[in-house]
C-alpha positions as CSV (number, residue, x, y, z in Angstrom):
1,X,0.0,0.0,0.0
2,X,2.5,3.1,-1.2
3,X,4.8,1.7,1.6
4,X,2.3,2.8,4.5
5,X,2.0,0.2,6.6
6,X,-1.3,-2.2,6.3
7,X,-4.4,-1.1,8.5
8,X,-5.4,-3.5,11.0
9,X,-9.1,-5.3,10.3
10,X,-11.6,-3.0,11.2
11,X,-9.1,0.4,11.3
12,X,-9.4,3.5,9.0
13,X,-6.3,5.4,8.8
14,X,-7.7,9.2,7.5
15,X,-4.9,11.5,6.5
16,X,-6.4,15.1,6.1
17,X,-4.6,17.9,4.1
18,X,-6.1,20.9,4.0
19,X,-4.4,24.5,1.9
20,X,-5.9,27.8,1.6
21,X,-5.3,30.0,-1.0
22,X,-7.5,33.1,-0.5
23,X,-11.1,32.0,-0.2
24,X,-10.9,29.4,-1.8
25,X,-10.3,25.9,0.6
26,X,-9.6,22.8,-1.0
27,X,-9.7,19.4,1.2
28,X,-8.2,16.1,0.0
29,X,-9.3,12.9,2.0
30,X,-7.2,9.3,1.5
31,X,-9.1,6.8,3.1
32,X,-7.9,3.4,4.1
33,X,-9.6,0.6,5.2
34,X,-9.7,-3.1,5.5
35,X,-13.2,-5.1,5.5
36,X,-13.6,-8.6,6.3
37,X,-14.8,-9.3,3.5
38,X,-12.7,-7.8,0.8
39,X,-9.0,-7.6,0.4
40,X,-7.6,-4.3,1.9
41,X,-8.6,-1.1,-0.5
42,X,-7.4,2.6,-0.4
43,X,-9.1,5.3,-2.2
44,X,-8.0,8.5,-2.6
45,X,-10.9,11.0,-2.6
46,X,-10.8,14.9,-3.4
47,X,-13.4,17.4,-2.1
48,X,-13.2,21.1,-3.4
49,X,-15.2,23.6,-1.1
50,X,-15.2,27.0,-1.9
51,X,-15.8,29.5,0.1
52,X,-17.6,32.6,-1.4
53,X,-18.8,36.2,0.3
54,X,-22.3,36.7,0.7
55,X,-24.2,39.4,-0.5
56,X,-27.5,40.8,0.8
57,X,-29.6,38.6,-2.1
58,X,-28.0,35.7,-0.1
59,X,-28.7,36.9,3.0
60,X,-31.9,35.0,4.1
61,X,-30.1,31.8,3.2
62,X,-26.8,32.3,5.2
63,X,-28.9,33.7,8.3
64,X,-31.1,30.2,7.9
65,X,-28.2,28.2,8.1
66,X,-26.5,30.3,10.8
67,X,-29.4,30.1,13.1
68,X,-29.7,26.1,12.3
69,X,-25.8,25.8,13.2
70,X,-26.9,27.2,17.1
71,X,-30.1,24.9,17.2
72,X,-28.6,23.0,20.2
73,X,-25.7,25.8,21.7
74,X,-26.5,25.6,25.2
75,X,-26.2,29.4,25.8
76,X,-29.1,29.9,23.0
77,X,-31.0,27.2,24.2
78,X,-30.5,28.4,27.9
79,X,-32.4,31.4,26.9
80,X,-34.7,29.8,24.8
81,X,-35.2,26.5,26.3
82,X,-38.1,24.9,23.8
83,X,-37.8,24.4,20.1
84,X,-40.3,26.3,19.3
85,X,-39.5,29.4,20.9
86,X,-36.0,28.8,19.6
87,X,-37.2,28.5,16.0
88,X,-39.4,31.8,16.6
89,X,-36.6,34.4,16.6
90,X,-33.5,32.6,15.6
91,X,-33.3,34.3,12.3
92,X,-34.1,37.6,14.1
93,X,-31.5,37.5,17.1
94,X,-28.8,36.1,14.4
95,X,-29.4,39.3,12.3
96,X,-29.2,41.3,14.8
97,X,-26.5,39.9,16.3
98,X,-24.4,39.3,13.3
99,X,-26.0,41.0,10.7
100,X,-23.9,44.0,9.9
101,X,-21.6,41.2,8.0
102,X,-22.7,41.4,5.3
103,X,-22.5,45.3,4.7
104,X,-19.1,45.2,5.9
105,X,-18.2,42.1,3.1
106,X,-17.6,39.6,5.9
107,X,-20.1,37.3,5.2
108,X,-19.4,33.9,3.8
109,X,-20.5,30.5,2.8
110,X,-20.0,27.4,1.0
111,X,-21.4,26.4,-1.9
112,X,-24.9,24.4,-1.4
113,X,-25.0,26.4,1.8
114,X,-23.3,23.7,4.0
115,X,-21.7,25.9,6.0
116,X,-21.6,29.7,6.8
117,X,-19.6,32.2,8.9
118,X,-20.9,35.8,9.6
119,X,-17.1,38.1,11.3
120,X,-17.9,41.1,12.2
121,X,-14.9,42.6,11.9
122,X,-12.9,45.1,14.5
123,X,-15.2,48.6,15.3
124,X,-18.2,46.7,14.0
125,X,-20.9,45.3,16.8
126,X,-24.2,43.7,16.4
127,X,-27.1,46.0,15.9
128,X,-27.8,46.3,19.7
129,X,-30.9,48.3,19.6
130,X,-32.7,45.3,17.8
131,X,-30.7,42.8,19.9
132,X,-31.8,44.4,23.3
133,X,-35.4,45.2,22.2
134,X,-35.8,41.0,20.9
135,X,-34.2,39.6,24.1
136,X,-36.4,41.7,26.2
137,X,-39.8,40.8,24.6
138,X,-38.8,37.2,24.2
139,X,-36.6,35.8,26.7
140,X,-38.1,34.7,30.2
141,X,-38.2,37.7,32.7
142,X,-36.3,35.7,35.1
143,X,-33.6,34.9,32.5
144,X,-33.1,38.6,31.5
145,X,-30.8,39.7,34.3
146,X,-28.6,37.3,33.7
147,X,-28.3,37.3,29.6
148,X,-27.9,40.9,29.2
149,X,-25.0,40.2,31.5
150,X,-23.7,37.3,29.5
151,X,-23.4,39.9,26.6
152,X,-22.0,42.6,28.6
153,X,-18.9,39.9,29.5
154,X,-19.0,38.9,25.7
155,X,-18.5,42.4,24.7
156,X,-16.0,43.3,27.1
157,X,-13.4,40.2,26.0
158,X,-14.2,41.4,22.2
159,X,-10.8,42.3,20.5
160,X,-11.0,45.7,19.0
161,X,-8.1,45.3,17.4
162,X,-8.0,43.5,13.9
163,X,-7.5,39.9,14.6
């Protein structure tokens, strides 16, 4: 096998490789495996992901798969402890929160929209006028206290330098 030594039964071996030039990320897998069955077998398999910006036309898409990737964080689901009420103002709080990305070109995603990243990036903050105004009429009273807490601590760790 290429002089690597043989798996054992039952043991993948994955050898990741991953360079990035610009935005654009390419990943390449090898994969080997032996099966009961067969006769050991190594594949090689190549993945290209690019990453892209978002515009605002995208916007609605990258916020939905932002707000999926939090579904089970245990900070959002501390403040909104059922689905439902999750589901209810996910989109909103993520656009408030992380909104101004995309105005500021620091919005991105992968192609089919399988992954998404919203920087915001030094001297840039969420829109906290919306953010205040959402967590107040939506999370419990006797959670407020200490969420608009949690954000105060958040913002006062935030780097203002660029990083």
């Amino acid at each position: 096998m290429n002089g690597k030594s043989e798996p054992k039964r039952g043991e993948v071996n994955i050898t990741k490789t991953i360079g990035l030039a610009g935005l654009e990320i390419r990943l390449d897998l090898e994969v080997s495996a032996v099966s009961p069955e067969y006769e050991s077998t190594e594949e090689e398999l190549t993945m290209e992901i690019t990453v892209k910006s978002a515009s605002k036309a995208e916007q609605d898409a990258v916020i939905g798969v932002v707000t999926a990737a939090f579904l089970t964080d245990p900070i959002a689901r501390w403040m909104y402890p059922e689905a439902h009420q999750y589901f209810a103002v996910g989109d909103s709080f993520t656009r408030a929160f992380a909104g101004n990305a995309f105005s500021n070109g620091s919005a991105y995603y992968v192609d089919g929209y399988a992954g998404a990243a919203l920087w915001l990036p030094p001297g840039i903050h969420p829109d906290e006028d919306a953010l205040m105004a959402l967590l107040k009429g939506t999370i419990a009273k006797n959670r407020q206290e200490n969420a608009f807490a949690l954000f105060e601590q958040m913002g006062n760790y935030h780097p203002e330098e660029p990083h």
